[in-house]
N, C-alpha and C positions, 0 to 999 in steps of 0.2 A: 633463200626461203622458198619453200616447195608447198603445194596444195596438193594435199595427198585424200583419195579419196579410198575408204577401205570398205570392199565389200564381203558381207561375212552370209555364208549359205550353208552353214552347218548348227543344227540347234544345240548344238552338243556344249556351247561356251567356249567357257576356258580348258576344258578340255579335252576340246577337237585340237587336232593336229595340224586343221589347216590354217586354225587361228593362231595357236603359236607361231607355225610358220609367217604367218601372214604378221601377226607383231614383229615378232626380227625381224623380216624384209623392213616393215616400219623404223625402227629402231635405229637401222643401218642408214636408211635413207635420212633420216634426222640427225645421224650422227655425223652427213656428209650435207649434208644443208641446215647450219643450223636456225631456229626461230621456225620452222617448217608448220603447218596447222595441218590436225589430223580432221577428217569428218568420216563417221563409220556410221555405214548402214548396213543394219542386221536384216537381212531379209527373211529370217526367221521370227521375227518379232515383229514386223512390219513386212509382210509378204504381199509382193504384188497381185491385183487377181489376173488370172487370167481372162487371155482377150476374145471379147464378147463383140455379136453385132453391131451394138453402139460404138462400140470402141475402134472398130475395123472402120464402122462408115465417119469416123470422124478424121482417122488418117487420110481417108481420100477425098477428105472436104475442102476446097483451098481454106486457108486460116480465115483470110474475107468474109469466106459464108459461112462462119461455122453458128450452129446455134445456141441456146444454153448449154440443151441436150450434148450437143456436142463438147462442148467445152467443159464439162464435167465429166465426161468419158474420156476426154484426151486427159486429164490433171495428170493424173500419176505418170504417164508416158511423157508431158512436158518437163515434168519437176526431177525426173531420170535423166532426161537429157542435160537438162542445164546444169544438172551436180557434174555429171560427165567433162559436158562443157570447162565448166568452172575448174576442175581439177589439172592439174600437172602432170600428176604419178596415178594408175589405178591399180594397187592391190586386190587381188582378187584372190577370195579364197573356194577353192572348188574340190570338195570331197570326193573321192569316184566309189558312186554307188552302180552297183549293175551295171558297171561299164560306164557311164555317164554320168551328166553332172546332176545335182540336186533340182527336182521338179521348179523350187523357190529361186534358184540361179535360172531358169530356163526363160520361168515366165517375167524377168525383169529385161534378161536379152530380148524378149519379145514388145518389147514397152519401148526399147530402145534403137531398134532395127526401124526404123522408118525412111518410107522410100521419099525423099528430096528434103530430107531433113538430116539424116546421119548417112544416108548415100541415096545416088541418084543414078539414072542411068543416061547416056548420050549416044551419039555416035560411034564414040573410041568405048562403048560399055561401060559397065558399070565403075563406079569412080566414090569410093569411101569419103565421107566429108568432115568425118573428127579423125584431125591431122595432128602430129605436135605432140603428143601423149605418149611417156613411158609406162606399159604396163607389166605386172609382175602376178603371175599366178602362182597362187601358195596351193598345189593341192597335194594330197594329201590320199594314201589307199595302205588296204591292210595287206596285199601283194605288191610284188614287181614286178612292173608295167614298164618302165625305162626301158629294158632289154628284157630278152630272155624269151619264154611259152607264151606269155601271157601280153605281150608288146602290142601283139594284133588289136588286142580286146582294151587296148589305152582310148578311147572315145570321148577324151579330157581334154585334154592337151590338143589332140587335132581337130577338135570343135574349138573350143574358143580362138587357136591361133584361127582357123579359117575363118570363123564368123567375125571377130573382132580387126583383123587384116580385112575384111570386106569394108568394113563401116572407114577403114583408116589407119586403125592402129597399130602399125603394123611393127611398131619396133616392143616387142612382148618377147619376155622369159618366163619359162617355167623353172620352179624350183619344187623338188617333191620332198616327202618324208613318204615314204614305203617302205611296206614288209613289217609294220610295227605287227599285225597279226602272227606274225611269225613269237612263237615259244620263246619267250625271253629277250625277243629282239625290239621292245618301242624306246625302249631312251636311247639307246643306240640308233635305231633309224630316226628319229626326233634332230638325235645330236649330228649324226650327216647329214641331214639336211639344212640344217640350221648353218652349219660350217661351209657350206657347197654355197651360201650367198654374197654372192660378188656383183657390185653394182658398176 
């Protein structure tokens, strides 16, 4: 049994492409651990805000002094981590808009990047502190970015493995569905990518 934590940054629903994908990664993972529990948070539905003064001077409060003020600026950035925490597996769904991910994906990484909480720095540098965690990015573009013209301009996939390998995580797949933009090509690109998930 697996605790899988599924994060969804496309308002599109059920029919964004990176939620399909990100269900069948689900699916699979359930299918190979069974009795597994899903928890999904729509960051579209429940969007983090963006970090404010309060919120910056509360990360570098020890936890000891922090004040109310503090402690209701830090909520949302504690209750991100401990889902985090808590989780086994993290699905991650990331649409590539303009080259990068969804503003709603960005500002939750920002809630969650905290320095002596999900990494620290020392002597030997910096050192990621959520260890232990397979994650699996479902994202999702109306070109092809894998290879090809457009590879350069992929700002998906080598942002989250960098930032997410910073924090720890470092054992992360990507699985894509591209090129559905393409005339005639999205149940076909849906369906390869859906078939390209190997756990």
């Amino acid at each position: 049994m697996k605790k899988i934590l599924h994060i969804i940054s496309s308002p599109k629903g059920e029919n964004s492409y990176s939620v399909k994908l990100g269900n069948a990664i689900i699916d699979k993972v359930k299918l190979a651990n069974p009795g597994s529990i899903v928890s999904v948070k729509d960051l579209t539905v429940n969007p983090f805000p963006h970090l404010e003064e309060a919120t910056l001077n509360a990360f570098y409060t020890p936890a000891e002094n922090h004040t109310l003020e503090n402690k209701k600026a830090i909520k949302n950035s504690d209750l991100a981590i401990a889902e985090l925490k808590e989780a086994d597996i993290i699905v991650i769904g990331a649409p590539l808009w303009n080259f990068g991910i969804p503003s709603v994906l960005k500002a939750w990484i920002d809630h969650i990047a905290r320095a002596n909480v999900t990494f620290k720095y020392s002597e030997a540098g910096p050192e990621g502190l959520i260890k232990g965690k397979t994650v699996y990015v479902a994202m999702a573009s109306g070109a092809i970015y894998s290879s090809g013209p457009f590879q350069a301009f992929d700002f998906v996939s080598t942002y989250l493995k960098g930032l997410l390998g910073f924090l720890g995580m470092t054992d992360l797949t990507v699985f894509r569905v591209e090129g559905s933009a393409y005339p005639g090509q999205a149940e076909a690109a849906l369906k390869t990518g859906i078939a390209s998930i190997e756990l």
